[in-house]
C-alpha positions in Angstrom: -41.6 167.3 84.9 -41.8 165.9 81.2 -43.2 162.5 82.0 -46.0 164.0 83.7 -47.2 167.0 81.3 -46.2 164.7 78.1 -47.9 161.8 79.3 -44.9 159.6 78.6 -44.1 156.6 80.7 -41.5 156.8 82.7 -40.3 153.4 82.0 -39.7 154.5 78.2 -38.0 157.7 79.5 -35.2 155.0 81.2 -33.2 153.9 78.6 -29.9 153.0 80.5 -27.9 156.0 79.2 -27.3 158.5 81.7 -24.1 157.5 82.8 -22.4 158.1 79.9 -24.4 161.2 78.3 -23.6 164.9 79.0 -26.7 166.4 81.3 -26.6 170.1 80.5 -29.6 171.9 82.8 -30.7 175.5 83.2 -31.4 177.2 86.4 -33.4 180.4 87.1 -33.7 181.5 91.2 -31.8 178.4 92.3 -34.7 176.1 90.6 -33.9 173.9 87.5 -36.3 174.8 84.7 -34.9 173.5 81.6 -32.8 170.1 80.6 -31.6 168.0 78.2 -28.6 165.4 77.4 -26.4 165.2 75.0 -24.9 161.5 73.9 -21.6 161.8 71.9 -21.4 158.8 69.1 -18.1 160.1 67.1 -18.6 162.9 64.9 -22.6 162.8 65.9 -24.0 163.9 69.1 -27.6 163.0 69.8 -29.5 165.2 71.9 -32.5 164.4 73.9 -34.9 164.5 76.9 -35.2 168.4 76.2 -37.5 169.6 78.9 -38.3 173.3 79.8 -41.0 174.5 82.5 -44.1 175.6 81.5 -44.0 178.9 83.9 -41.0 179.8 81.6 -41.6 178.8 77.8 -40.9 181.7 75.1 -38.2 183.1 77.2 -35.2 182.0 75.9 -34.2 178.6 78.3 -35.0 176.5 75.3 -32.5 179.0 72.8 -29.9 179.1 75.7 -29.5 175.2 76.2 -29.6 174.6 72.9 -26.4 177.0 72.6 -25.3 175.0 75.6 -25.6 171.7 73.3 -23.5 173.0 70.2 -20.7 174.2 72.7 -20.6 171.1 74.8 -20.9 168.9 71.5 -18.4 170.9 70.0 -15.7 170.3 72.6 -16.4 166.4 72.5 -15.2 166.8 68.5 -19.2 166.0 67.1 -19.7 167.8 64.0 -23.5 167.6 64.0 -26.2 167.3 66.4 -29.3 165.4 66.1 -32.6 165.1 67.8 -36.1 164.3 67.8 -38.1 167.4 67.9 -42.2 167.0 68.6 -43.6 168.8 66.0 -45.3 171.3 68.1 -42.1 172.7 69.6 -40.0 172.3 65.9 -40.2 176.5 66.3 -37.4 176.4 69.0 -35.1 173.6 67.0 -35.6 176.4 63.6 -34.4 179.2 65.1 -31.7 177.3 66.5 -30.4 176.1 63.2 -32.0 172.9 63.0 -32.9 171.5 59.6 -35.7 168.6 59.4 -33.7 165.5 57.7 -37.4 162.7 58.4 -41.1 163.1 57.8 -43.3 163.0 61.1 -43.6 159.5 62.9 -45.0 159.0 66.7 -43.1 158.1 69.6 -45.6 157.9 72.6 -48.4 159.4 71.0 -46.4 162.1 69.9 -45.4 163.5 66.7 -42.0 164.1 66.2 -39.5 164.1 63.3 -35.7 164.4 62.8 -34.3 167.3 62.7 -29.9 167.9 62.6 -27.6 171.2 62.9 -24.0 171.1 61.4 -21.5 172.5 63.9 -18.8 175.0 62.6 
């Protein structure tokens, strides 16, 4: 799903890391439409490969994995949570709490920057 919209090469996508990263993934009428994973380093978990269907963007899957991510980051004793948002979706990291920490900087063609949430 995201390699193919994105235009990101799968081969940059593998980065060896799944087996020991948290996959959290949303469901709607027994389909997957949202995903991401969450890799606990200490007090910092580092979230990425955030992916939500087109058919169901502005309704919440994005909000609700992201509450997801602070939960299961919480239980794993990280404090914070980063990620690299594209800058076209940074809307969805905002409301979520997420404060931008870098400027913007491309990673596949895409801009992104840092943004990081403080856990309570």
């Amino acid at each position: 799903m995201f390699c193919v919209e994105q235009g990101v090469d799968e081969k940059a996508d593998r980065d060896g890391r799944d087996h020991e990263a948290e996959q959290l993934v949303a469901e709607r009428g027994g389909q997957v439409v949202g995903t991401c994973r969450l890799l606990i380093e200490g007090d910092l978990a580092r979230l990425g490969r955030m992916a939500v269907s087109r058919d169901v963007r502005g309704q919440g899957v994005g909000g609700l994995l992201l509450d997801q991510a602070d939960r299961v980051a919480g239980e794993h004793g990280a404090t914070r949570i980063q990620l690299h948002a594209q800058v076209a979706a940074r809307g969805v990291y905002d409301r979520a709490g997420y404060r931008q920490i870098s400027g913007v900087f491309v990673e596949e063609g895409i801009e992104h920057l840092t943004m990081e949430k403080r856990l309570a």
